[in-house]
N, CA, C and O atoms as CSV, one atom per row, in Angstrom:
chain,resi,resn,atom,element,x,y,z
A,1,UNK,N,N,93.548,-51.810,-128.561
A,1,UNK,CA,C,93.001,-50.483,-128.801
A,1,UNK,C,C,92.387,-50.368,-130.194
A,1,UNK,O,O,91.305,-49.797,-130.325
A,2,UNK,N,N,93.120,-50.958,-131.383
A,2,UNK,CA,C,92.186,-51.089,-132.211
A,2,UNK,C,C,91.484,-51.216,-132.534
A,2,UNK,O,O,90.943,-50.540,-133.408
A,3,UNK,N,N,91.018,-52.332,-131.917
A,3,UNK,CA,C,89.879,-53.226,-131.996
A,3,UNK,C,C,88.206,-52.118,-131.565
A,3,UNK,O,O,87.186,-51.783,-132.167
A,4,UNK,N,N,88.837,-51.904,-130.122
A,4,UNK,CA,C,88.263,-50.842,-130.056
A,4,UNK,C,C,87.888,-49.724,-130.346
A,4,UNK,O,O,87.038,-49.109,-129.703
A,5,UNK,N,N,88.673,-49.153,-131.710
A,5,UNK,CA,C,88.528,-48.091,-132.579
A,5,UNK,C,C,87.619,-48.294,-133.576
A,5,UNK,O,O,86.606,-47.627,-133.786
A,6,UNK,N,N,87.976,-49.140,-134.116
A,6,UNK,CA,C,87.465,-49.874,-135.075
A,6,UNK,C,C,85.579,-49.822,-135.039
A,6,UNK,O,O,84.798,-49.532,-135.945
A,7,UNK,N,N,85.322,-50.221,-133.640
A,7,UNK,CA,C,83.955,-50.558,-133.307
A,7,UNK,C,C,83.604,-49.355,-132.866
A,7,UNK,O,O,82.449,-49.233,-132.459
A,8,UNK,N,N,84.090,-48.726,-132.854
A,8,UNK,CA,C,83.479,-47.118,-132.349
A,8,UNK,C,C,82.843,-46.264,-133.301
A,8,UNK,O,O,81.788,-45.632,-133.360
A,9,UNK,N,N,84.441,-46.576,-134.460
A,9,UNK,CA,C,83.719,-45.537,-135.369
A,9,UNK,C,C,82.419,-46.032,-136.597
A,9,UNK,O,O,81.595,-45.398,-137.256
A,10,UNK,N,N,82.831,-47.724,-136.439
A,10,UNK,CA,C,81.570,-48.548,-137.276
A,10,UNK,C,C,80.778,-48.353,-136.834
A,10,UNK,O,O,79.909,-48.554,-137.683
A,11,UNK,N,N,79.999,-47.827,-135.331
A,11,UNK,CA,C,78.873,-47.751,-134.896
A,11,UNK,C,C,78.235,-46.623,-135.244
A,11,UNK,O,O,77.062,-46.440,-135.570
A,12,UNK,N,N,79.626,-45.494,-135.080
A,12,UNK,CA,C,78.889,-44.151,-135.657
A,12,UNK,C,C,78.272,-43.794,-137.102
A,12,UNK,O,O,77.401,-43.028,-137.515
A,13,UNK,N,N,79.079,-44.648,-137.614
A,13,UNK,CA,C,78.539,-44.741,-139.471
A,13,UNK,C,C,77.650,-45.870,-139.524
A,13,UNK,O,O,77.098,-46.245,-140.558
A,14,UNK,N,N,77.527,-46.375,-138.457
A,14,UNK,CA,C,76.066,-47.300,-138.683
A,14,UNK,C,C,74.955,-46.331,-138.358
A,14,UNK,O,O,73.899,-46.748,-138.833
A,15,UNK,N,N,74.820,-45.213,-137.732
A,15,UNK,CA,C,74.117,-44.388,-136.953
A,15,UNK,C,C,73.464,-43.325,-137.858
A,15,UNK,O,O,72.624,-42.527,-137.443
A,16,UNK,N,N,73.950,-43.382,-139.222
A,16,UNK,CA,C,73.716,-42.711,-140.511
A,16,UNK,C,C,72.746,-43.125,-141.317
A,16,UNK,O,O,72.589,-44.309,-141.615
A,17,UNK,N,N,72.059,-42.219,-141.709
A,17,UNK,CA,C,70.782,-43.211,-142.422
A,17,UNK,C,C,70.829,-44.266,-143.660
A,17,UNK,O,O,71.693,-44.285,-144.537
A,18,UNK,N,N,70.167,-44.784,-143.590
A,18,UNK,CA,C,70.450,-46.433,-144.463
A,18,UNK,C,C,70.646,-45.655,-145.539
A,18,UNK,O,O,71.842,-45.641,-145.831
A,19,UNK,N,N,69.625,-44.648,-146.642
A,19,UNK,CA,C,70.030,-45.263,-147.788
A,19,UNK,C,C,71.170,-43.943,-148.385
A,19,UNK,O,O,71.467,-43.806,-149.572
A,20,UNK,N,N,71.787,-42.893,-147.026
A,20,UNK,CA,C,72.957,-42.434,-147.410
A,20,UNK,C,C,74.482,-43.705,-147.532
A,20,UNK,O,O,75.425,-43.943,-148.288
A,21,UNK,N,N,74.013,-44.104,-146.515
A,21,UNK,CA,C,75.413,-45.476,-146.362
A,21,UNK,C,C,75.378,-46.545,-147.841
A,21,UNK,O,O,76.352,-47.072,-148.377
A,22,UNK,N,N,74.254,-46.618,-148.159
A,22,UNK,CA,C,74.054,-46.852,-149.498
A,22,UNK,C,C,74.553,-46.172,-150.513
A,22,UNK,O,O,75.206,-46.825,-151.327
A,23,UNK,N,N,74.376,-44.620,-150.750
A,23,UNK,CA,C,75.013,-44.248,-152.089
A,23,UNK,C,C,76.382,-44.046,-151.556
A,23,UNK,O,O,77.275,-44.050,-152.403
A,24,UNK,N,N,76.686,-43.888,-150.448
A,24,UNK,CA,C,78.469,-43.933,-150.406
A,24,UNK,C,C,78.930,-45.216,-150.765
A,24,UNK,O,O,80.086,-45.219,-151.189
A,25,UNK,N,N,78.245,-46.524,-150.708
A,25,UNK,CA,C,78.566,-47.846,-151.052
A,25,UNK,C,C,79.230,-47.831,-152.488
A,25,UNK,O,O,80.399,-47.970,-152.847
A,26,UNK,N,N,78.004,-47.603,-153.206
A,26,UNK,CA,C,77.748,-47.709,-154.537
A,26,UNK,C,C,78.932,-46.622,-154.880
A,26,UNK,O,O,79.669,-47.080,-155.753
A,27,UNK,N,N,79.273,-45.480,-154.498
A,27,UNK,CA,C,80.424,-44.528,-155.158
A,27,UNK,C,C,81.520,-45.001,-154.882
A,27,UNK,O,O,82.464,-44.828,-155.653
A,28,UNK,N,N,81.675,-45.785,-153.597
A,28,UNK,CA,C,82.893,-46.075,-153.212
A,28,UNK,C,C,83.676,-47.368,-153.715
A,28,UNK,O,O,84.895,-47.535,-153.741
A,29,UNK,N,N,82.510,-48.375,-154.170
A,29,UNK,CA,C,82.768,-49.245,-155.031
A,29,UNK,C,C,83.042,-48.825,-156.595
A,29,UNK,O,O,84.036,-49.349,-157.096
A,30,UNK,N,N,82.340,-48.016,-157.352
A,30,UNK,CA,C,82.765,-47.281,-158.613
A,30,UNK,C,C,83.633,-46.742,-158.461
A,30,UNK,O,O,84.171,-46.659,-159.565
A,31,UNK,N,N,84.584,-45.938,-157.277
A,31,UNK,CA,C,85.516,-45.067,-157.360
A,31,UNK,C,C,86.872,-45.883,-157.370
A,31,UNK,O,O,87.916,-45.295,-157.654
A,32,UNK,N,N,86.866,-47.633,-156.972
A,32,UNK,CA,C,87.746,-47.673,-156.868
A,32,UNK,C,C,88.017,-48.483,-157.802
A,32,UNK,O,O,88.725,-49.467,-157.589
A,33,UNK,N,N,87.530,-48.227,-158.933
A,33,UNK,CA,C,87.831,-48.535,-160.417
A,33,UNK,C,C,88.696,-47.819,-160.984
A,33,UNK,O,O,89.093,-46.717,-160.603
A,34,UNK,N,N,89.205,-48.737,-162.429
A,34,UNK,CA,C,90.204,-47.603,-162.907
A,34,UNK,C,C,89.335,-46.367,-163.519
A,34,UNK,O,O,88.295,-46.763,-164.046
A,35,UNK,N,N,89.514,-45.094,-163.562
A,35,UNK,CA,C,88.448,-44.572,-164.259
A,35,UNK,C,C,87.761,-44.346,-165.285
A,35,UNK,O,O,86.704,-43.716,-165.255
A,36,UNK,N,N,88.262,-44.816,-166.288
A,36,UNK,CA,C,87.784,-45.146,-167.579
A,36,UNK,C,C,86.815,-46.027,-167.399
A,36,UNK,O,O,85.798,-45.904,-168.082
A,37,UNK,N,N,86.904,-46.916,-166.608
A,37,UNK,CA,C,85.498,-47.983,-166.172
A,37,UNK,C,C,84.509,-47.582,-165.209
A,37,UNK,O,O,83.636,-48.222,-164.622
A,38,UNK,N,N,84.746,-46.742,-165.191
A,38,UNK,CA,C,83.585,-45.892,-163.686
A,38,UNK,C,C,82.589,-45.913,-164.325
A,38,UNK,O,O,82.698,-45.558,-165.499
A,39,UNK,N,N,81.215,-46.336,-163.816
A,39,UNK,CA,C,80.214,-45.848,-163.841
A,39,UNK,C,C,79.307,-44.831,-163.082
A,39,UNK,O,O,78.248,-45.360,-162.745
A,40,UNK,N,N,79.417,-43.535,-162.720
A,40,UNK,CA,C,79.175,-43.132,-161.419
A,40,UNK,C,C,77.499,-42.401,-161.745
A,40,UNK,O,O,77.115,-41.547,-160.944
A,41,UNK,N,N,76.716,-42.726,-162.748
A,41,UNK,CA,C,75.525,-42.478,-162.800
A,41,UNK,C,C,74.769,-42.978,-161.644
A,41,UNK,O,O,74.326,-42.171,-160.827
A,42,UNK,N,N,74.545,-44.509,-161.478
A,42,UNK,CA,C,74.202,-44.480,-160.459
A,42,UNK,C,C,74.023,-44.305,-158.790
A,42,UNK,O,O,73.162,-44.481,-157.928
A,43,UNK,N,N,75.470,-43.822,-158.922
A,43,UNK,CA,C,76.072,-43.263,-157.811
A,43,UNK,C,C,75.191,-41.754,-157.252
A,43,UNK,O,O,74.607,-41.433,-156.217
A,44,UNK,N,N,75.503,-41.056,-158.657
A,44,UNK,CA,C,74.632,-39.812,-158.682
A,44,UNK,C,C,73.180,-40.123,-158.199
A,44,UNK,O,O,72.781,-39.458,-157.243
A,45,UNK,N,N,72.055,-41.370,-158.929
A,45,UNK,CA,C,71.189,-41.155,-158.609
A,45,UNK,C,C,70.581,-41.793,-157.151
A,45,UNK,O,O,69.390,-41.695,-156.857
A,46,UNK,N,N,71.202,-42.204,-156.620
A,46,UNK,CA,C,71.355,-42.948,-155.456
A,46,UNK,C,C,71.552,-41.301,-153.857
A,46,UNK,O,O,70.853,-40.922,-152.917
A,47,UNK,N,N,72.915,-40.890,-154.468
A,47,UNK,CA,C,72.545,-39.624,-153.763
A,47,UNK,C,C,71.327,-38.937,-153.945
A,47,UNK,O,O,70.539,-38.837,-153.004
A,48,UNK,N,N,71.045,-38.365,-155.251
A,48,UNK,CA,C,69.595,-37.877,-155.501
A,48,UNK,C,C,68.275,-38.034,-154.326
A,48,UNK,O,O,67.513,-37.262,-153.745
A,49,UNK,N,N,68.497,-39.364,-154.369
A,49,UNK,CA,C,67.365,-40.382,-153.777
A,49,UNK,C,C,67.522,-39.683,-152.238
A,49,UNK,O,O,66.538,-39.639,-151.500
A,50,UNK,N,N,68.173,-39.413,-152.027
A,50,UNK,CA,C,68.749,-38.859,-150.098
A,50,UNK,C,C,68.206,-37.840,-150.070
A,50,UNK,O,O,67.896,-37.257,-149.032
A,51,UNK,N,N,67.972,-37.405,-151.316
A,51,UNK,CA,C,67.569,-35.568,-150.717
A,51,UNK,C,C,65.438,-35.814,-150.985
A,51,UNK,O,O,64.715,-34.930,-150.525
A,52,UNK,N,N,65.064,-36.517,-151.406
A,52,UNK,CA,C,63.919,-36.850,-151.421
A,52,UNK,C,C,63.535,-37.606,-151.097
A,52,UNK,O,O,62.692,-38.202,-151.767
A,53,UNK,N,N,63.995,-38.114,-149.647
A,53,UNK,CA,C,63.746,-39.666,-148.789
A,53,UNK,C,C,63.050,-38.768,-147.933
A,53,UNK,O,O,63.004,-37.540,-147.996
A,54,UNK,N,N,62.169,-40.046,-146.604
A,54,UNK,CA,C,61.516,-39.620,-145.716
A,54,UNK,C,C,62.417,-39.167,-144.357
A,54,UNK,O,O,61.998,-38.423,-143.471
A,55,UNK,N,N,63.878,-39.853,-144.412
A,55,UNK,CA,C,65.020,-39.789,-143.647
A,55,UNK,C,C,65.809,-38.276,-143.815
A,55,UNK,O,O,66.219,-37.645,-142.841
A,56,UNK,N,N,65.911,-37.928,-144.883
A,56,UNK,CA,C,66.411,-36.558,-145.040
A,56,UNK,C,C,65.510,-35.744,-144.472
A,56,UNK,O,O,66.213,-35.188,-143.627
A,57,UNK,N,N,64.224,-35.204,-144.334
A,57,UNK,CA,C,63.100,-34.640,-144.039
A,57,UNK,C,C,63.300,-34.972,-142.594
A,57,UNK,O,O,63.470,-34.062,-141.783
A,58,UNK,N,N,63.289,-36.319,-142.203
A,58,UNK,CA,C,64.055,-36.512,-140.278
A,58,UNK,C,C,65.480,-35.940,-140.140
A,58,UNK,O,O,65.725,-35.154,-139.225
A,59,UNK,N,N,65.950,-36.126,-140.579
A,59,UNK,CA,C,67.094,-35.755,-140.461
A,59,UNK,C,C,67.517,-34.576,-140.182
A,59,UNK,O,O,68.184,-34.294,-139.187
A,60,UNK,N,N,67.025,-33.530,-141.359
A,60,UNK,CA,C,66.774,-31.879,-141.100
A,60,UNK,C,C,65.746,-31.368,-139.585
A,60,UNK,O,O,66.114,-30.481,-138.814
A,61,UNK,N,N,64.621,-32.052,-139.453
A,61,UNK,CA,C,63.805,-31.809,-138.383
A,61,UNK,C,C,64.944,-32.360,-137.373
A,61,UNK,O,O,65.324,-31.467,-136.616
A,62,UNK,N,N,65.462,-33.370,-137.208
A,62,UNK,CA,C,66.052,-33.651,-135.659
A,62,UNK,C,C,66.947,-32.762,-135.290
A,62,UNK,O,O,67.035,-32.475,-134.096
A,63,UNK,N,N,67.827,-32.124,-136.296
A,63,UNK,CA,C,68.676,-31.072,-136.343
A,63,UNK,C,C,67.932,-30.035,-136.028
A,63,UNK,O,O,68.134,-29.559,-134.911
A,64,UNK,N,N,67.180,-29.579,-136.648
A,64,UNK,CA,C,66.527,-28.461,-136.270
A,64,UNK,C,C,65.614,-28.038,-134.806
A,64,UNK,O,O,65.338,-26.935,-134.335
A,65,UNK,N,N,65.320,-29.333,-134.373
A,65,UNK,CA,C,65.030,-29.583,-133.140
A,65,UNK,C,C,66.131,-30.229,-131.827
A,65,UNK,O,O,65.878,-30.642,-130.696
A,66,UNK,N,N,67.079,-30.123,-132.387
A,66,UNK,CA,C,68.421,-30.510,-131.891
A,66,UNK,C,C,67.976,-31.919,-130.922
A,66,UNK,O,O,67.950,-31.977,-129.692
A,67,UNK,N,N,67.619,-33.089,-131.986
A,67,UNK,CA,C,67.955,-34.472,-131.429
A,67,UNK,C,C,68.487,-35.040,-132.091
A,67,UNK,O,O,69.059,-34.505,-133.041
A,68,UNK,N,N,68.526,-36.259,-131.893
A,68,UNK,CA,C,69.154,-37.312,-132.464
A,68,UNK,C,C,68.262,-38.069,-133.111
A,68,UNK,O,O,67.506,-38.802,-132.475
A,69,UNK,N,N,68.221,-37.985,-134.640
A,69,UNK,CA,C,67.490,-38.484,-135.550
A,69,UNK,C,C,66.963,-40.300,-135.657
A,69,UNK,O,O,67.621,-41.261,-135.258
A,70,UNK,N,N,65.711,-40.323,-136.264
A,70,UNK,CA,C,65.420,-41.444,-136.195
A,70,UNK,C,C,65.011,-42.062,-137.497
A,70,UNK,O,O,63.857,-42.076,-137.925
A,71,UNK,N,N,66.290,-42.683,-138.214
A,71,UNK,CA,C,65.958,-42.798,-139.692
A,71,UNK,C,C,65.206,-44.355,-139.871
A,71,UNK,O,O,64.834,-45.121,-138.983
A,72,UNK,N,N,65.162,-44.449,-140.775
A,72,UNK,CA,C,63.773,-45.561,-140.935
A,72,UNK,C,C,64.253,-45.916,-142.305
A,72,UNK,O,O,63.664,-46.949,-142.624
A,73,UNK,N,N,65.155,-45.479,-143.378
A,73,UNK,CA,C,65.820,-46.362,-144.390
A,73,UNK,C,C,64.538,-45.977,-145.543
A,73,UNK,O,O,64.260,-46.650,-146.535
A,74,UNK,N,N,63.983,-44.924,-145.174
A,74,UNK,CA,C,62.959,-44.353,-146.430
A,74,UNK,C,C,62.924,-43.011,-146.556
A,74,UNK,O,O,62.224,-42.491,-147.424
């Protein structure tokens, strides 16, 4: 059953647009520093980057048109 869990929910967070799965990368790797060593600037600008991609702009339209989005990793 795990196994099968496992692949369920990796598919659904594969199903997320590339370069959000990206700045969660990048935070989630800085976060699990001690925090005095964090760097989370680029973390910040990495999210940034999501709200002025061509995928966010799909993203809002598929919602708004109630489909299922078609991100393209730009």
């Amino acid at each position: 059953e795990l196994d099968a869990c496992v692949r369920e929910r990796a598919g659904r967070i594969a199903e997320n647009a590339p370069l959000t799965l990206r700045a969660l990368k990048i935070a989630a790797r800085e976060l699990r520093k001690p925090e005095g060593l964090r760097d989370l600037g680029p973390a910040h600008a990495a999210y940034a980057a999501c709200f002025a991609s061509e995928d966010f702009k799909e993203g809002v339209a598929a919602f708004l048109e109630k489909r299922k989005p078609a991100f393209r990793g730009r």
